[in-house]
GUVEX-612509 format. One record per residue (C-alpha): z, x, y. Coordinates in Angstrom, 3 decimals. Layout:
% residues N
- up; east; north
- Z; X; Y
...
This chain:
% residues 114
- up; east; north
- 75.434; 91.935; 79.725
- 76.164; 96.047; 80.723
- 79.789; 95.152; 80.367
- 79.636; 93.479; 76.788
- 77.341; 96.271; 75.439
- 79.630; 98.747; 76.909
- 82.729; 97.110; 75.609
- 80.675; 96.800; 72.038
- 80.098; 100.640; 72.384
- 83.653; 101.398; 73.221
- 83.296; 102.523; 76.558
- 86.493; 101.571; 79.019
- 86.719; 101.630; 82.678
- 87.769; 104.936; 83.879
- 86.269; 107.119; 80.841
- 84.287; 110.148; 81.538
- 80.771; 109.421; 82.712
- 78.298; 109.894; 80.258
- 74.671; 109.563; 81.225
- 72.946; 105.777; 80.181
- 70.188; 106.035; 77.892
- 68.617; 102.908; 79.176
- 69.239; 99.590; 81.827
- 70.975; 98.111; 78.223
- 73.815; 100.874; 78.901
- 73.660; 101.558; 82.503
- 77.247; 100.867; 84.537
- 77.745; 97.765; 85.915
- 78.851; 97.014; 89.803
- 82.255; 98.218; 90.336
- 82.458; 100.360; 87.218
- 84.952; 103.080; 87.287
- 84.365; 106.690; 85.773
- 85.825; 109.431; 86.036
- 83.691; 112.711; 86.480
- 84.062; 116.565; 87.976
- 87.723; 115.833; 88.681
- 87.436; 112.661; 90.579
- 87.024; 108.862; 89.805
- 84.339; 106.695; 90.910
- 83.036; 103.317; 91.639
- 79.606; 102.163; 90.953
- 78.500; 101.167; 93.954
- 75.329; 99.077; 92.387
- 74.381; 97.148; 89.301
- 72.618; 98.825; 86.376
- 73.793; 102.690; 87.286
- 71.918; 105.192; 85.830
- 72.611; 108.084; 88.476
- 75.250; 110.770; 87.672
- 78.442; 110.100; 90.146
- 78.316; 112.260; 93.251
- 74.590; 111.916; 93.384
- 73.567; 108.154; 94.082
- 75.269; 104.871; 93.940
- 78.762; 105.666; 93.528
- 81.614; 105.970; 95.479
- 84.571; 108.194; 95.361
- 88.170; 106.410; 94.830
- 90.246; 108.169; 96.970
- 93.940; 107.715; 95.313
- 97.324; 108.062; 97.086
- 95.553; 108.868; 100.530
- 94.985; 106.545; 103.491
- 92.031; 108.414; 104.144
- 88.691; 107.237; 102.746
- 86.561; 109.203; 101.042
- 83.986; 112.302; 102.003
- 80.854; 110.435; 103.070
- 77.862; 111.402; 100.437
- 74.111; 111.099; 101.461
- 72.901; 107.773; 100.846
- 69.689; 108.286; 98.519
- 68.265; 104.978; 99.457
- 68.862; 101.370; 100.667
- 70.851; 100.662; 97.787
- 73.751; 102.973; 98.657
- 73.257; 103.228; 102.168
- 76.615; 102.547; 104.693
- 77.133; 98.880; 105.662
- 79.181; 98.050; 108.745
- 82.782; 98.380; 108.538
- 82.674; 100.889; 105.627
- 85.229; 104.151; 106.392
- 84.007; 107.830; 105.804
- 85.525; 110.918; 105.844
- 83.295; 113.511; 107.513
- 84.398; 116.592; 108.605
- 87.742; 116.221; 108.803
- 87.360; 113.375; 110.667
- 87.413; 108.888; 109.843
- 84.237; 107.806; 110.674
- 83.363; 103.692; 110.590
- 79.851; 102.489; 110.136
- 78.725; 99.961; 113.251
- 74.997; 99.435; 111.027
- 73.975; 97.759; 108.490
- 71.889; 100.189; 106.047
- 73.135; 103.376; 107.360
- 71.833; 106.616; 105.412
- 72.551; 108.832; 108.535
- 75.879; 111.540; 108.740
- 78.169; 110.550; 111.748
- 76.595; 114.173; 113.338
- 72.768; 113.505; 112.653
- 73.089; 109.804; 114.200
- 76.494; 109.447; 116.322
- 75.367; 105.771; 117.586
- 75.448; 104.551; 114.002
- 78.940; 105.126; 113.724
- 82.628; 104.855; 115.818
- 85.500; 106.875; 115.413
- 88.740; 105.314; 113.591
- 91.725; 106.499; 115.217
């Protein structure tokens, strides 16, 4: 339903985020915005949460590198296994399911990609 009331409103994938007034205008899953000079995917249905803050992920375009890991807020944005980071300089590669924890504050919970 998000995606018909935001296609009813005349909002497009990839426009600048604008903050949801409600659930009836939240982003959907994979939503793309754009917003502070980068683009975004919502990582979770029914996105209220400004990119950069919870729930969304950067798109990292034209690079092989993933992009900057951001503090998880929760469970619903948290690092499953196999998802790629960039963290200090550095690929990181989750090995947990659930992981809210930077590849410095809890080393076991992730492996270094080569």
């Amino acid at each position: 339903l998000n995606t018909a009331y935001l296609a009813a409103a005349g909002v497009e994938q990839g426009q600048d985020w604008r903050q949801p007034t409600s659930a009836v205008d939240a982003y959907p899953l994979d939503w793309t915005v754009t917003h502070g000079g980068k683009t975004w995917i919502s990582f979770v249905a029914g996105n209220v949460w400004e990119p950069g803050v919870s729930a969304w992920r950067e798109v990292v375009e034209g690079s092989d590198a993933p992009a900057e890991w951001v503090e998880p807020t929760g469970a619903h944005d948290a690092y499953n296994s196999g998802d790629q980071v960039t963290f200090e300089g550095a690929v990181f590669e989750s090995v947990i399911d659930g992981n809210t924890w930077s590849p410095s504050a809890y080393p076991a919970g992730w492996k270094a990609v080569p």
